[in-house]
RODO-2510 file (C-alpha; in nm, 4 decimals, decimal comma):
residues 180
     n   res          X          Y          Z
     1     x    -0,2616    -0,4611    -7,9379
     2     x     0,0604    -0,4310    -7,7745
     3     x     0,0261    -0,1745    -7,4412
     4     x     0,2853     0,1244    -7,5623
     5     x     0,0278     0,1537    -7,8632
     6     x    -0,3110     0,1749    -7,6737
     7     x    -0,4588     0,5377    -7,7386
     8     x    -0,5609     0,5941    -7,3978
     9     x    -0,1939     0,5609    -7,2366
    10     x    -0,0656     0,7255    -7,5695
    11     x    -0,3519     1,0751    -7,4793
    12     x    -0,1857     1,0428    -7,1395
    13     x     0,1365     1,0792    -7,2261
    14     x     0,0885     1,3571    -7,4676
    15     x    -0,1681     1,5818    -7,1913
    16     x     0,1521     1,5240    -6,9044
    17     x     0,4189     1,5710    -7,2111
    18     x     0,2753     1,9400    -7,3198
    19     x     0,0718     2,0403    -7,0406
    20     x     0,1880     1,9265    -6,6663
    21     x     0,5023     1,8663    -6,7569
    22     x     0,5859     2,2508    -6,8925
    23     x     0,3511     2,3996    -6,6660
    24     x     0,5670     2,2755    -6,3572
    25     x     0,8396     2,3763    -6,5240
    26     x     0,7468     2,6945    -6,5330
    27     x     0,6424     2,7371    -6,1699
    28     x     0,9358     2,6027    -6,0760
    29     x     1,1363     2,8691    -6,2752
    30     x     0,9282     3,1229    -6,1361
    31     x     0,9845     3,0169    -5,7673
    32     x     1,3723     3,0415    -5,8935
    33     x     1,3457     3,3814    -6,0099
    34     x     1,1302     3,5237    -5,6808
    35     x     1,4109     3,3619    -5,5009
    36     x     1,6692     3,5010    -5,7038
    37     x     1,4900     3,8383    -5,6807
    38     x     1,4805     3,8474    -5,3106
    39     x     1,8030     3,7563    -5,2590
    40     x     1,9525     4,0088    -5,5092
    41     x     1,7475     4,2993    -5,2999
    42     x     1,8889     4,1511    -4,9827
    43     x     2,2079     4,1692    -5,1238
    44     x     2,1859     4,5370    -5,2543
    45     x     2,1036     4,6253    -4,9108
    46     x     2,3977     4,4805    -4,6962
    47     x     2,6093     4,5958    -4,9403
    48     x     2,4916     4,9989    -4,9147
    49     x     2,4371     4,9325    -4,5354
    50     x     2,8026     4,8193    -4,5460
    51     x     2,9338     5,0742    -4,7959
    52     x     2,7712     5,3239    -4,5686
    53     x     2,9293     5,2056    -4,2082
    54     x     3,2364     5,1955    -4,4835
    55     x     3,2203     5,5436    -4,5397
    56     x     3,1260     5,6292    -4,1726
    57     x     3,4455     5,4787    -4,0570
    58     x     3,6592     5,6744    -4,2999
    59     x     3,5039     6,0342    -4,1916
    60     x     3,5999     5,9206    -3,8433
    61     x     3,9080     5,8315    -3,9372
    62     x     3,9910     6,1518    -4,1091
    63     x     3,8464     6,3534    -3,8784
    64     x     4,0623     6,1636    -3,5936
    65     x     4,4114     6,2562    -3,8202
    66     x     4,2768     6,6141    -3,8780
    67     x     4,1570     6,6647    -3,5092
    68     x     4,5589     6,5236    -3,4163
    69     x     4,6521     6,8334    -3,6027
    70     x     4,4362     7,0693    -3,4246
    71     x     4,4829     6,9366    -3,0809
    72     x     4,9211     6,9314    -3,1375
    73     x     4,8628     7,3524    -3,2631
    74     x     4,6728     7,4226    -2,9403
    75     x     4,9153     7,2205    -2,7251
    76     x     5,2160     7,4100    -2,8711
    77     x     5,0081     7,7320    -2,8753
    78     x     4,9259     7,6901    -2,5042
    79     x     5,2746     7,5304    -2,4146
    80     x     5,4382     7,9065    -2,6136
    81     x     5,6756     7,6559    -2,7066
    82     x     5,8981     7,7752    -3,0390
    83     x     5,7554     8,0235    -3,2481
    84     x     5,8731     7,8264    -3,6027
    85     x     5,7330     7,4911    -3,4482
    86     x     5,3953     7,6733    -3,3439
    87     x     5,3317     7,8449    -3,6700
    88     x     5,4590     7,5174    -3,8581
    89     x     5,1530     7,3138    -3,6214
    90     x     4,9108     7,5794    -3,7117
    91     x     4,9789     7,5914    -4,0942
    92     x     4,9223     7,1957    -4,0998
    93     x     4,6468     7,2128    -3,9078
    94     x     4,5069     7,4847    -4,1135
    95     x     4,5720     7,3285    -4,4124
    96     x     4,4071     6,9657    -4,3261
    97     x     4,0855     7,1675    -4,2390
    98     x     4,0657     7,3868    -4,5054
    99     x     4,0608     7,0363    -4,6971
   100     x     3,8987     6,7956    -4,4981
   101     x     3,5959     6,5978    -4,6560
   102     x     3,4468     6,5871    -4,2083
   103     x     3,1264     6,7723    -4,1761
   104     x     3,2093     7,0717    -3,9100
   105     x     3,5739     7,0620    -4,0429
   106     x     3,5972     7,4209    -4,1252
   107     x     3,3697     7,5566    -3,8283
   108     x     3,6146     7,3707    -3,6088
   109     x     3,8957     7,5133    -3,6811
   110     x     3,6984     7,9056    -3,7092
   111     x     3,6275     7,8222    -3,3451
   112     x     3,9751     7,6721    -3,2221
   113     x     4,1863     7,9470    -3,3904
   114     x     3,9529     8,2437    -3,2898
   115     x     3,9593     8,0506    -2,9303
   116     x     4,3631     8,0405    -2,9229
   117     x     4,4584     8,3431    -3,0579
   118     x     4,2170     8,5426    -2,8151
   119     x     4,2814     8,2858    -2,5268
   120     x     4,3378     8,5620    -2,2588
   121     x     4,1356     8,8344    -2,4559
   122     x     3,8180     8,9878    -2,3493
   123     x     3,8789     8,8537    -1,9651
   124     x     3,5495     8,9655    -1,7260
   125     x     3,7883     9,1877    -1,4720
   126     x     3,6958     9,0659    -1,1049
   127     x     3,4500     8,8208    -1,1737
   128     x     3,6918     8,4938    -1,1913
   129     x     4,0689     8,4773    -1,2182
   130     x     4,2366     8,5282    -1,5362
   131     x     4,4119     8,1942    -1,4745
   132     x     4,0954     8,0332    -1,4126
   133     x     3,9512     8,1780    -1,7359
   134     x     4,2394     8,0732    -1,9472
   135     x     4,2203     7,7112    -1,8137
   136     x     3,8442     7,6466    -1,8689
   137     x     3,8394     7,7956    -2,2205
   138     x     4,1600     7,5695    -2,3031
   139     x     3,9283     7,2875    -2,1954
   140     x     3,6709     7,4120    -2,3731
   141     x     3,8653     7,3573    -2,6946
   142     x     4,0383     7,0537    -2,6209
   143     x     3,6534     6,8790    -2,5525
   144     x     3,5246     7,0392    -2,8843
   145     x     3,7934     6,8784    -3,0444
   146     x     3,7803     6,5402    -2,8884
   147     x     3,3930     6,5159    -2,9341
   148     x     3,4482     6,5943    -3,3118
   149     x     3,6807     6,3285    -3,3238
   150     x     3,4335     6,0738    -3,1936
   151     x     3,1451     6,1924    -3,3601
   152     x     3,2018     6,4706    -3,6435
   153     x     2,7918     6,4310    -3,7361
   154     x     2,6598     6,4939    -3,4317
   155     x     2,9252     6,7291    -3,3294
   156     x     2,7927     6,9550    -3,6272
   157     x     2,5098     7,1327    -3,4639
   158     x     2,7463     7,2847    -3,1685
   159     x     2,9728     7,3802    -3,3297
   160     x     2,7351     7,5840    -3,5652
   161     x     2,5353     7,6688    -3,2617
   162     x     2,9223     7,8100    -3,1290
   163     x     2,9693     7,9597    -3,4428
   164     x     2,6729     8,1695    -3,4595
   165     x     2,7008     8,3169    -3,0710
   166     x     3,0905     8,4004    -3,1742
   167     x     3,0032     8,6084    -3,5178
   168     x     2,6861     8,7514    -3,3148
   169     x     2,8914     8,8412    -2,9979
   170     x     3,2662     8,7441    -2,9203
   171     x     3,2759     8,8325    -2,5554
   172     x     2,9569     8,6157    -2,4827
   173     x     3,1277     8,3665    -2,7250
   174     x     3,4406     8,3524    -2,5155
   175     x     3,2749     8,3915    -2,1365
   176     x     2,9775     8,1840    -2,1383
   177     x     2,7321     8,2092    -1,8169
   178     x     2,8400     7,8277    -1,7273
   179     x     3,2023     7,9902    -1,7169
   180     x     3,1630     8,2523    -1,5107
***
């Protein structure tokens, strides 16, 4: 009897051919797919994480442009440079915030406008120099709007914190107790 014929080595062939055989097969196509699956997730996740730094970067970015705006009204404002250029500054400026996508956007600008229209309004008499006054509230405004440039988020909560002390009470608003 000739060897490829022999039962026993024919009973072998068939056990690896439809058992062992397949049943690697599959494990190994499972061990794919977990691998597949784990990369996929790890993919899905750098990608939001990046999407979100994407998005981070933009707000910054906008607020940076829209905080421009602000800062070149107040300069003119404080400068009393031209009335047509100052009101032309301030409508642009207005207009950028009313639209801006930046948290604190809107309370910004409440706060900068209220802050330089009323710039030498509701002076303390005696207590420090009206000069004095006028310079550390234009500081004042120019660090609000720098820190909302660098960090719009975080800036959120002061401003909202400012916003609720100037509705509540302007003159406490405008001479704080650090201030005086």
């Amino acid at each position: 009897m000739l060897l490829a014929h022999h039962p026993a080595l024919h009973d072998a062939f068939d056990w690896w051919s439809s058992v062992w055989i397949p049943a690697s097969v599959g494990i190994a196509s499972l061990l794919i797919a977990a691998a597949a699956l784990i990369s996929s997730r790890r993919a899905v996740k750098i990608a939001n994480d990046s999407e979100k730094a994407r998005r981070v970067d933009m707000v910054r970015s906008i607020a940076r442009e829209d905080a421009r705006l602000v800062a070149r009204w107040v300069e003119l404002k404080d400068m009393r440079g031209r009335v047509d250029r100052v009101e032309s500054a301030r409508f642009e400026a207005a207009i950028a915030m009313a639209s801006s996508i930046v948290p604190g956007a809107a309370g910004l600008w409440e706060l900068t406008e209220f802050e330089t229209e009323n710039r030498d309004s509701y002076l303390r008499g005696g207590q420090i120099p009206k000069r004095i006054a006028i310079r550390d509230r234009s500081q004042r405004t120019r660090q609000r709007i720098r820190s909302w440039a660098a960090d719009p988020e975080g800036s959120v909560q002061q401003i909202d914190a400012d916003l609720a002390l100037k509705r509540a009470d302007e003159n406490s608003y405008l001479n704080p107790p650090a201030a005086t």
